[in-house]
N, C-alpha and C positions, 0 to 999 in steps of 0.2 A: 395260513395262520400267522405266519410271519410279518406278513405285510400289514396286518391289522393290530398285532400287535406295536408293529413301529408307530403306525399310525396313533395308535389308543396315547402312545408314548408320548409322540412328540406333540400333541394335541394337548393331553392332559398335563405334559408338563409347564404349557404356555399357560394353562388354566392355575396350577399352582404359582405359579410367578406372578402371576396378574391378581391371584388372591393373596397372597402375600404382601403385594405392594399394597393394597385396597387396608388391608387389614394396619399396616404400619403408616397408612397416609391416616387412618381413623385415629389411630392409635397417639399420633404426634400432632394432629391439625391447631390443638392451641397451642402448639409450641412452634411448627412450620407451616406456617402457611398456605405457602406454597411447595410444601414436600413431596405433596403428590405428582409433581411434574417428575420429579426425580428418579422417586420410585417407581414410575410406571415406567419412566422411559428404561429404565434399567431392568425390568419384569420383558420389556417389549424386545431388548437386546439380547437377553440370557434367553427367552425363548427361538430369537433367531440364530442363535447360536446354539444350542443343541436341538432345536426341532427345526431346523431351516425357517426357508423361507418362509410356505404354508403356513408354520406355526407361530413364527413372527408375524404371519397378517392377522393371523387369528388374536394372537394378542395386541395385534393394534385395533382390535376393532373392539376386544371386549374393555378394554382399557379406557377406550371415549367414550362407551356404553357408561361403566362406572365413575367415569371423569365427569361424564356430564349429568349424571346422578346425583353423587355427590357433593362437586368440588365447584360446579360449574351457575351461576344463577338463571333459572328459578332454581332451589334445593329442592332435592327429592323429586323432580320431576324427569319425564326422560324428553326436556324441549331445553332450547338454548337462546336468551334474551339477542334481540340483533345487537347491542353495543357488546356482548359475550363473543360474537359471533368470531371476529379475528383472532382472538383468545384461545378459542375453540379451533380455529383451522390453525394457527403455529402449531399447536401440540399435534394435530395432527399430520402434518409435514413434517414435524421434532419425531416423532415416533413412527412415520412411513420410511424413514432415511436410517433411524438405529435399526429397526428391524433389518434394511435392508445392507446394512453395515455391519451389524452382527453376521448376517448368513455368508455373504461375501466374504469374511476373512476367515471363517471358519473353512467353506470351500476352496479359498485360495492355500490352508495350512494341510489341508488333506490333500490335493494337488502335488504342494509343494512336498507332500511326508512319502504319495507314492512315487514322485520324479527320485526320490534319494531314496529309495527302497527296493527301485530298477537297478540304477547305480550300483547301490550295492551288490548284488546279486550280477548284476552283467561284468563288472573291472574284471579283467583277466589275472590281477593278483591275491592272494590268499589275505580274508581278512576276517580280524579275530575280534570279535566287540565285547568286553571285558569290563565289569564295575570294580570299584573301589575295594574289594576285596578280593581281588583278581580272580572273581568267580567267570566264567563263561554266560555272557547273553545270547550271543549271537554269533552267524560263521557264516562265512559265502559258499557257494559252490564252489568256488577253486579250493578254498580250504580241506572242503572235506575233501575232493578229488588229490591234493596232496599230501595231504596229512593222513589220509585212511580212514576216516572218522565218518560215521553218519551224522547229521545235524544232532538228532537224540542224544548221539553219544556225548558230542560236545559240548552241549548247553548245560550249566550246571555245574562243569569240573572246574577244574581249576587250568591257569591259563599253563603252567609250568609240566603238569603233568601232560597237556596236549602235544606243547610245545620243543622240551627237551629231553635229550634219550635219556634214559631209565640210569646209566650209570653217571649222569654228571646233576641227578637231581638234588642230592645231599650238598655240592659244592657248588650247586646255583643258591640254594635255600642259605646258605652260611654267609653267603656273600650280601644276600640280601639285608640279612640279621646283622649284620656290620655296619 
């Protein structure tokens, strides 16, 4: 169920991107021209980028379908004039290269998030990932292992109360407040 669900997902959402852009090229064609380049190629990106690659081919294909529907002459037909014809293959090498630019750095940022998500978790020192409210995000293994803490326990508190013993917390807290 899972797999059909990602599937329906990232499918469907190359479908709304690719109907979005169709709808905003309609929407501005006496104003841009040629805006439908833009916005398709940008429908053909955002779907490589969260539906991968599949979903990025999928919206290159539905996108020349509507390109050459709409934007491309004859109108309204779905054939392409030969003097159209290079017109017709840029955009479609423009929009086989963002698709494949889009999925590519999305993969490469997922790569790169689990190479530093080993790291983390592998360092043999204790490390304490803390927001701006010195709330607790995150804790390695060493941490809990020295500090005593189960990850549960950590996430969420605060960074002083993990950190310092019980009687010097009023004279951390005061110094801070200075």
């Amino acid at each position: 169920m899972r797999i059909s669900r990602s599937f329906a997902f990232r499918y469907g959402i190359a479908l709304v991107f690719v109907g979005a852009a169709l709808f905003l090229s309609l929407l501005l064609q006496n104003y841009l021209r040629e805006g439908f380049l833009i916005f398709f190629l940008l429908a053909v990106m955002l779907s490589g980028w969260f539906g991968r690659t599949g979903a990025g081919l999928f919206a290159v294909v539905v996108s020349m379908i509507a390109a050459a529907y709409y934007f491309i002459r004859p109108y309204h037909a779905l054939e392409v004039e030969l003097d159209e014809l290079p017109y017709f293959l840029a955009f479609l090498v423009s929009a086989l290269v963002t698709s494949w630019l889009g999925s590519a750095r999305r993969s490469a940022e997922e790569k790169q998030q689990a190479h530093l998500d080993e790291l983390f978790e592998q360092t043999p020192e204790a490390i304490m990932l803390s927001d701006a409210q010195d709330r607790v995000l995150r804790v390695n293994k060493r941490f809990t292992q020295m500090f005593g803490y189960t990850i549960e326990e950590a996430v969420n508190r605060s960074c002083v109360d993990l950190i310092v013993p019980m009687g010097m917390r009023g004279e951390v807290l005061n110094n801070r407040l200075q």
